[in-house]
C-alpha positions as CSV (number, residue, x, y, z in Angstrom):
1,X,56.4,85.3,106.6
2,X,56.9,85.3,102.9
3,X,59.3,82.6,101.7
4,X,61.8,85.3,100.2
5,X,61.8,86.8,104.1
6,X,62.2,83.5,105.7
7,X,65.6,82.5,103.5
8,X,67.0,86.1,103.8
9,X,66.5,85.6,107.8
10,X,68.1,82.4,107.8
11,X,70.7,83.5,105.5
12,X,71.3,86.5,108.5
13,X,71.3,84.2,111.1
14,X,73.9,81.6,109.5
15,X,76.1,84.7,108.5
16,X,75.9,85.6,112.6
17,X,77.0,82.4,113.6
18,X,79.4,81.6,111.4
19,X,81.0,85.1,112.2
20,X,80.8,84.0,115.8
21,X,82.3,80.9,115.4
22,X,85.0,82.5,113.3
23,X,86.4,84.3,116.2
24,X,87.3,81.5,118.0
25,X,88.6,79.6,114.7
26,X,90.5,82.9,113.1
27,X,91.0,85.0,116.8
28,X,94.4,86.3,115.8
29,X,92.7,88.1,112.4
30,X,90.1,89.6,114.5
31,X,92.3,90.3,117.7
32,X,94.3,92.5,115.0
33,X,90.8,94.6,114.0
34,X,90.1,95.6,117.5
35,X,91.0,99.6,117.4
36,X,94.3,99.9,120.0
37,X,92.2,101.6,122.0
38,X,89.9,99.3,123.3
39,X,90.9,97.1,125.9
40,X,91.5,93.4,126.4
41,X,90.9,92.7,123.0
42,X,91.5,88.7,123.2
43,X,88.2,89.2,125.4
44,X,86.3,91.4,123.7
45,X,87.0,89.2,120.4
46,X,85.4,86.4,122.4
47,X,82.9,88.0,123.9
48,X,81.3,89.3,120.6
49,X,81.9,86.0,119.0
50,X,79.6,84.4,121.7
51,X,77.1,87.2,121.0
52,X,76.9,86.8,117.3
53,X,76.5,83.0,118.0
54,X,73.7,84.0,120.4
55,X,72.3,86.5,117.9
56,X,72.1,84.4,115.8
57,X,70.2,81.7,116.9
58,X,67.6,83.7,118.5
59,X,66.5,85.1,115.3
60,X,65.4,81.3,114.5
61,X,63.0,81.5,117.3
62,X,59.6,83.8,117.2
63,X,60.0,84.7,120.9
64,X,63.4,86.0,120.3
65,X,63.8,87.2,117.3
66,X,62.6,90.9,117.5
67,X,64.9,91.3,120.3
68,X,67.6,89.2,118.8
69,X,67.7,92.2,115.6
70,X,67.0,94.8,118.2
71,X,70.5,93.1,119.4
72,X,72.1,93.3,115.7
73,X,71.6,96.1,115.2
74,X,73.4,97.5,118.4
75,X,76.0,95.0,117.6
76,X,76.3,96.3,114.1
77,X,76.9,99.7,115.4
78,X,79.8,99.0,117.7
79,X,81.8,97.1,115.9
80,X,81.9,100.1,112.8
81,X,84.7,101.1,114.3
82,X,86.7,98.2,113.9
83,X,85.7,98.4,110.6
84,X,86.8,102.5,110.5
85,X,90.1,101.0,111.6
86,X,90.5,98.0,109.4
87,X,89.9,100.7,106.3
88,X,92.7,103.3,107.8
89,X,95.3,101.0,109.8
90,X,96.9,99.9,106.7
91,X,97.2,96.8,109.0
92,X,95.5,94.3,105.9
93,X,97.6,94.5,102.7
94,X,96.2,91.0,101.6
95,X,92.9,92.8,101.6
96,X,92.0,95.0,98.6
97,X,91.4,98.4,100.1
98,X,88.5,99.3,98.4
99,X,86.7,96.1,99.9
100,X,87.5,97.6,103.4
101,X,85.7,100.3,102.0
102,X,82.8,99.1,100.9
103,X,82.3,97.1,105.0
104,X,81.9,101.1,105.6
105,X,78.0,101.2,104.1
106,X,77.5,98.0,104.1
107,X,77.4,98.4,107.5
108,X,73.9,100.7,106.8
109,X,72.5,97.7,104.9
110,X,73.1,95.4,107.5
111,X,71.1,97.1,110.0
112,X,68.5,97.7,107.8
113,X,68.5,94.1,107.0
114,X,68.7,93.4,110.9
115,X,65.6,96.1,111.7
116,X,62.9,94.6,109.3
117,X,63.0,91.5,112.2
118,X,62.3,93.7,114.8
119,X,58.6,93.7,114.7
């Protein structure tokens, strides 16, 4: 892997688990993204916080890291609509709406990111 490649997949994987770690350390913020209707959202926000961590990490290891972005990538995809929400709610004032925005197709570059570790 090309040097460029191997500090834009560490980059990913820190991003993953410091997002997963952030929804134990800032759980109320992301308790307040979850759409109303999905359920149990203090669970949900920590069951996708322990999947980003585990994300994460297994796109440091060869034998895991295709299925790790396979993984991403799915993950990526169901949380856009908690980002959907977090751009109509009105719920974040103290976040400039255009910047909600923008999480909209940045959600494309992500998984495009996410999918050249896949083979």
């Amino acid at each position: 892997m090309r040097l460029m490649e191997t500090i834009a997949l560490y980059i990913m994987a820190a991003f993953l688990i410091f997002a997963g770690i952030s929804h134990f350390t800032k759980k109320i913020f992301f308790m307040k993204v979850m759409p109303p209707y999905i359920p149990k959202h203090e669970e949900m926000v920590i069951i996708s916080g322990i999947v980003e961590i585990i994300l994460g990490i297994g796109l440091l290891f060869g034998q895991t890291k295709s299925l790790a972005a396979w993984g991403i990538i799915l993950l990526f995809i169901a949380v856009f609509p908690a980002n959907i929400y977090m751009a109509t709610s009105g719920k974040f004032k103290n976040i400039p709406q255009w910047l909600l925005w923008l999480r909209l197709p940045l959600q494309i570059v992500l998984i495009a990111w996410a999918y050249l570790y896949t083979k």
